[in-house]
C-alpha positions as CSV (number, residue, x, y, z in Angstrom):
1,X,81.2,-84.6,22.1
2,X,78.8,-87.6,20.8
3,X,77.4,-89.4,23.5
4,X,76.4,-92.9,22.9
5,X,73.4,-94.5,25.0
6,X,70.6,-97.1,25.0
7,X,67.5,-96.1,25.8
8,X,63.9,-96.7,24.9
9,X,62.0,-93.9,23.0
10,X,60.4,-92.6,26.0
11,X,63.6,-92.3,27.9
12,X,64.9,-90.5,24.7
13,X,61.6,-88.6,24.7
14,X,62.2,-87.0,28.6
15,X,66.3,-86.5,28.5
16,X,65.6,-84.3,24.9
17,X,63.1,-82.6,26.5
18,X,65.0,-81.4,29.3
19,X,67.6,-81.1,27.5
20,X,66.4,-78.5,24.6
21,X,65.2,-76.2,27.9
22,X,68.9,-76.0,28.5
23,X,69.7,-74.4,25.0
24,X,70.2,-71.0,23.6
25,X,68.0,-70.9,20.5
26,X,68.2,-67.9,18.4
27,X,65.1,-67.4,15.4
28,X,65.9,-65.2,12.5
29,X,64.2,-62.7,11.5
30,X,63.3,-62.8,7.4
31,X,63.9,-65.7,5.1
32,X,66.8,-67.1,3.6
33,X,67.5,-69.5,0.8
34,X,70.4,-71.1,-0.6
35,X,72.5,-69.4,-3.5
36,X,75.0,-71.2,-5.7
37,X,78.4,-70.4,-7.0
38,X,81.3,-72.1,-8.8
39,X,84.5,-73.7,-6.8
40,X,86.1,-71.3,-9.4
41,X,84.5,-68.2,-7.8
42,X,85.1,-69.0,-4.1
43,X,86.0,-66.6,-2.4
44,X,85.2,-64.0,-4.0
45,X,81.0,-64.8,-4.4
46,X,80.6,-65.8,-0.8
47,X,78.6,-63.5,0.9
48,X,79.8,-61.9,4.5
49,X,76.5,-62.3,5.7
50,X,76.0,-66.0,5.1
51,X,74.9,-68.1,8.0
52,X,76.3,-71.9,6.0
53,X,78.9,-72.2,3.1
54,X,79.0,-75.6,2.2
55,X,80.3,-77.6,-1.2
56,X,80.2,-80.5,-2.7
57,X,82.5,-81.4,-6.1
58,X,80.9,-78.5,-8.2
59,X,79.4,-75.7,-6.5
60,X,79.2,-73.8,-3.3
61,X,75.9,-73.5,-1.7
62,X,75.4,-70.7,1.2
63,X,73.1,-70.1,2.9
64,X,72.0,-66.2,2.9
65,X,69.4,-63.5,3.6
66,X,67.0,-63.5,0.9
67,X,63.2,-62.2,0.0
68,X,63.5,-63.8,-4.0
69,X,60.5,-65.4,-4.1
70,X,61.9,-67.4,-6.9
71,X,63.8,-69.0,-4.5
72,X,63.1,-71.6,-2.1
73,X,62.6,-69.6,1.4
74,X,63.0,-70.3,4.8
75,X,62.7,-69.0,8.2
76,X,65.8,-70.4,10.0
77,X,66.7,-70.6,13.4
78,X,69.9,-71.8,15.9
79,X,70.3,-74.1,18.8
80,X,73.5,-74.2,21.0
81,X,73.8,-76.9,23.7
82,X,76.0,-76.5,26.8
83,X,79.1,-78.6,26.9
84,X,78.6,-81.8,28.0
85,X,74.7,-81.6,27.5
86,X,73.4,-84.9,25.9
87,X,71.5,-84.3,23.1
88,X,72.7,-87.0,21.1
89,X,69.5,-87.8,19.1
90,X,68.3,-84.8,18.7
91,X,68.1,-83.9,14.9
92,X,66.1,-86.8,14.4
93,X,64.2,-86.3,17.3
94,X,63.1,-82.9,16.7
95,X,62.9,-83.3,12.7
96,X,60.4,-86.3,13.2
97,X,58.4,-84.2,15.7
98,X,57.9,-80.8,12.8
99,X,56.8,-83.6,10.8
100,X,54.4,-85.2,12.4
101,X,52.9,-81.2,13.9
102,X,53.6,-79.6,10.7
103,X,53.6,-82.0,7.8
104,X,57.0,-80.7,6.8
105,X,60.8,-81.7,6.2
106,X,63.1,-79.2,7.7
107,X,67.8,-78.6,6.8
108,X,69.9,-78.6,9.0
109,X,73.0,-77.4,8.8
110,X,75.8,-77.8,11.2
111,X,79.1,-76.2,12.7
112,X,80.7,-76.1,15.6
113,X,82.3,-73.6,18.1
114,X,83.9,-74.8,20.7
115,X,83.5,-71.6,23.2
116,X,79.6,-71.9,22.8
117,X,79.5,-75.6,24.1
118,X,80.7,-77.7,20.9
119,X,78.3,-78.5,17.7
120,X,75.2,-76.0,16.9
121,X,72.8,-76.8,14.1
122,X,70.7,-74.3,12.1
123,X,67.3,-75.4,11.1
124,X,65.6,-74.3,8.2
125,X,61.6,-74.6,7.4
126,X,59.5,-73.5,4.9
127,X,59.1,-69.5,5.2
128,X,55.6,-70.0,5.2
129,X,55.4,-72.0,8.1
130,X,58.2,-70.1,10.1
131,X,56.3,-68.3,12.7
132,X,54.2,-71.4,13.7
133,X,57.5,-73.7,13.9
134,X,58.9,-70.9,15.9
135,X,56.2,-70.6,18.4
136,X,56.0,-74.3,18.9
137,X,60.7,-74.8,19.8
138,X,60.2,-71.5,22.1
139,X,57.6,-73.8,23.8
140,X,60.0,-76.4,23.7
141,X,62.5,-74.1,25.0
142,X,60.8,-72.6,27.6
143,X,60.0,-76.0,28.7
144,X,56.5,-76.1,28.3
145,X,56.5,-79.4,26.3
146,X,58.2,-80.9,29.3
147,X,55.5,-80.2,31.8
148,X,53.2,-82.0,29.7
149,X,54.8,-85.5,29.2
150,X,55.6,-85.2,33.6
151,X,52.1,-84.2,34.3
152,X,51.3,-87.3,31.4
């Protein structure tokens, strides 16, 4: 579900906060990068162990396990929300914030599963910047961030 609401940044700024402490957020380990294929060879070059298999009108791109450091790598990790949690905003919110701590862009890719609260989003980061994004959205998550803007 999208929830719609006006609020001022601040506001926004608290309910993601407490929010994000209510997610399950699941890091992987290793890198991954995005491998392409032909429509033609779908479904036979799509990998089991692909995390995202998306298209547009010539290839497949998915999203896969890989240490090819010819390839653009990233470390990569999930959030799921409870139902009915409103995180509306929160892809921008939480892109704009690894920008402005870590000077980079990040992907997101999304699905959705409905047993595990709706929408979930993986997030990808540069591999070599992985263990310090990591560190900082398991602060996030165990609501250390929070503390900070109450106490504030």
């Amino acid at each position: 579900m999208v929830n719609i609401s006006n609020e001022t940044a601040a506001v926004t700024e608290r309910r993601l906060l407490r929010v994000t402490t209510q997610a399950r957020v699941r890091f992987f380990a290793g890198t991954y990068a995005f491998l392409e294929f032909p429509l033609s060879s779908f479904p036979g070059a799509a990998h089991p162990d692909a995390l995202a298999l998306v298209r547009d009108d010539k290839v497949w791109s998915q999203l896969v396990p890989c240490e090819d450091a010819g390839q653009e790598l990233f470390g990569v990790f999930r959030f799921h929300f409870p139902e009915h949690a409103d995180n509306s905003g929160f892809v921008g919110w939480l892109a704009m914030r690894l920008k402005q701590r870590f000077g980079t862009g990040v992907f997101v890719t999304c699905g959705q599963n409905r047993d595990e609260g709706g929408i979930f989003d993986y997030w990808g980061v540069p591999a070599s910047l992985a263990s310090d994004v990591f560190a900082d959205i398991q602060a996030l998550v165990d609501g250390r961030m929070l503390g900070k803007i109450q106490d504030g």
